[in-house]
N, C-alpha and C positions, 0 to 999 in steps of 0.2 A: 399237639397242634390242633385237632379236632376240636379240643375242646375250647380251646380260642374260638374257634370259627364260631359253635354255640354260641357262645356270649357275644359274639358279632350279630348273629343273626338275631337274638332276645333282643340286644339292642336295637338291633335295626328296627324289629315289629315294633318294640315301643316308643321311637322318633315317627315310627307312619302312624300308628293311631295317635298317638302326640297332634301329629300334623291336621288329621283329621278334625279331631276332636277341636282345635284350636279355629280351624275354615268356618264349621260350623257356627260355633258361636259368634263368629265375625261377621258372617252374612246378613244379619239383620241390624247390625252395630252403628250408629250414627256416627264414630271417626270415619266406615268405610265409605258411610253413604255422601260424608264432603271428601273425603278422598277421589271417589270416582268424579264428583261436579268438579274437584279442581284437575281432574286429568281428561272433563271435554273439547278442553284446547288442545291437549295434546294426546289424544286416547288411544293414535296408532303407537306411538309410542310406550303407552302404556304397555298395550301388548307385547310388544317387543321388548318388555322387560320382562313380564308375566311369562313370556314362552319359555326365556330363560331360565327362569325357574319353575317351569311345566316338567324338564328332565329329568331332575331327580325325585326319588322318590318320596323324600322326605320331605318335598317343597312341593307335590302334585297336586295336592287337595287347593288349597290357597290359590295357585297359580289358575287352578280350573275355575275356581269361582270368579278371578277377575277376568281373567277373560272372557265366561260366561255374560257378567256383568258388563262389561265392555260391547260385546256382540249385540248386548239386547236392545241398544239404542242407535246402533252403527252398521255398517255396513260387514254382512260377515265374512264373506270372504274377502275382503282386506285386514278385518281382525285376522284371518285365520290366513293370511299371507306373512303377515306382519310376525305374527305367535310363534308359527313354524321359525320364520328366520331367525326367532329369539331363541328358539328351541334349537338350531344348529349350532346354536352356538356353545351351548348348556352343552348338547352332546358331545361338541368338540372338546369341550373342557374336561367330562367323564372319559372320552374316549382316550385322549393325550395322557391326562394325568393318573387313572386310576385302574388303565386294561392289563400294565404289570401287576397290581396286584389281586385283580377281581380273576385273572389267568393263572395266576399261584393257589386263590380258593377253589376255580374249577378243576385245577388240574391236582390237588391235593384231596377232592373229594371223586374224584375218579380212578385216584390215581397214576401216577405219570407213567407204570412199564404200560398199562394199556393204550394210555396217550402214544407210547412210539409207536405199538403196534396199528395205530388208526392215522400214521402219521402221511402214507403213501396217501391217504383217500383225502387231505387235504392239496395234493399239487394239483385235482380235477379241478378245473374253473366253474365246473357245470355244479359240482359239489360245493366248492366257495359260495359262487355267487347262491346257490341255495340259502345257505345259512348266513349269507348278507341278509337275503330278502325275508328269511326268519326272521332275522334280529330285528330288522325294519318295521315287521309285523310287532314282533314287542315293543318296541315303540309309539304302535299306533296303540295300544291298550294303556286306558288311564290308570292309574295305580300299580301298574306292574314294571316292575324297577329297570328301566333303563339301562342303569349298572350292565343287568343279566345279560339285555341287548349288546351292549356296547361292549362286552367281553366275548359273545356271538362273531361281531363284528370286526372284532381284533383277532379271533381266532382263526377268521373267512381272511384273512391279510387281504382286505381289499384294498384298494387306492383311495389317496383321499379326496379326490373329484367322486369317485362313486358314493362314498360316504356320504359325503355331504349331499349328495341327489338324492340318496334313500334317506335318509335322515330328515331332513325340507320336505320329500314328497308324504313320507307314512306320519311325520307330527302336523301337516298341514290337513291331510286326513282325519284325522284325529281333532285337533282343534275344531275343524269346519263340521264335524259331526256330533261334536260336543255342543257347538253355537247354535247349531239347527233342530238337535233336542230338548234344548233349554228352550229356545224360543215357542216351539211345537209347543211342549207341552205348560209354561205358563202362559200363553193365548187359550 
């Protein structure tokens, strides 16, 4: 079963340089640049598709440039209001659909008798909400998988009113410092 997980992980590295590799060339691309002219009507929206796929890892590179792009003509904390709530959403969908099994890799590469044995230190709230606001923190880092967070997140059994407030608060973070360095630094 380890060895499964390898060829998860090989793949996974090569769907994010994939990813990468793909944003890049896009960024200068004249489909993107009527792309963006036909979403000035609707550009908060944009975002809030963009944020959506801000979450995963595989879709981070892409998603960061349009909302980049988005930010640089618009208002940026409404991009980065907007991105975030796209981004709960994206979470919600990693979080729901894929914490059984991103919980089955961590607890198979730690293995599970030490899992019981750490299992007291998870009923501390003080200890949960820690490793909520861990996961949250990975969250607010661009390129670093979500996933990892969102299996953080489901390990912390938080509520999903809290989820969702740290998840909005650290990708809204994150968005609005990503709009604020792009701008900085092409002026």
């Amino acid at each position: 079963m380890l060895k499964a997980n390898n060829n998860n992980l090989e793949r996974d590295i090569i769907i994010i340089f994939t990813s990468i590799i793909i944003a890049y060339f896009m960024w200068g691309s004249p489909w993107l640049t009527s792309f963006f002219e036909s979403l000035e009507q609707n550009r908060y929206i944009g975002a809030f598709i963009a944020g959506i796929f801000f979450t995963s890892v595989f879709t981070t590179a892409p998603a960061i440039m349009i909302l980049v792009k988005i930010a640089e003509f618009n208002s940026i904390p409404l991009v980065a209001i907007m991105g975030a709530a796209g981004a709960v959403i994206g979470d919600s969908i990693i979080f729901y659909f894929f914490r059984d099994r991103l919980f089955a890799d961590i607890a198979q590469v730690i293995k599970l008798p030490r899992l019981k044995r750490l299992k007291h230190i998870t009923r501390s709230k003080m200890i949960r909400l820690s490793a909520a606001m861990v996961g949250g923190l990975m969250l607010a880092i661009p390129l670093f998988p979500d996933e990892t967070a969102m299996a953080m997140m489901g390990f912390s059994k938080i509520s999903t009113r809290v989820f969702i407030i740290i998840a909005f608060f650290f990708n809204f973070i994150s968005i609005l410092l990503l709009s604020l360095g792009a701008k900085y630094f092409s002026s």
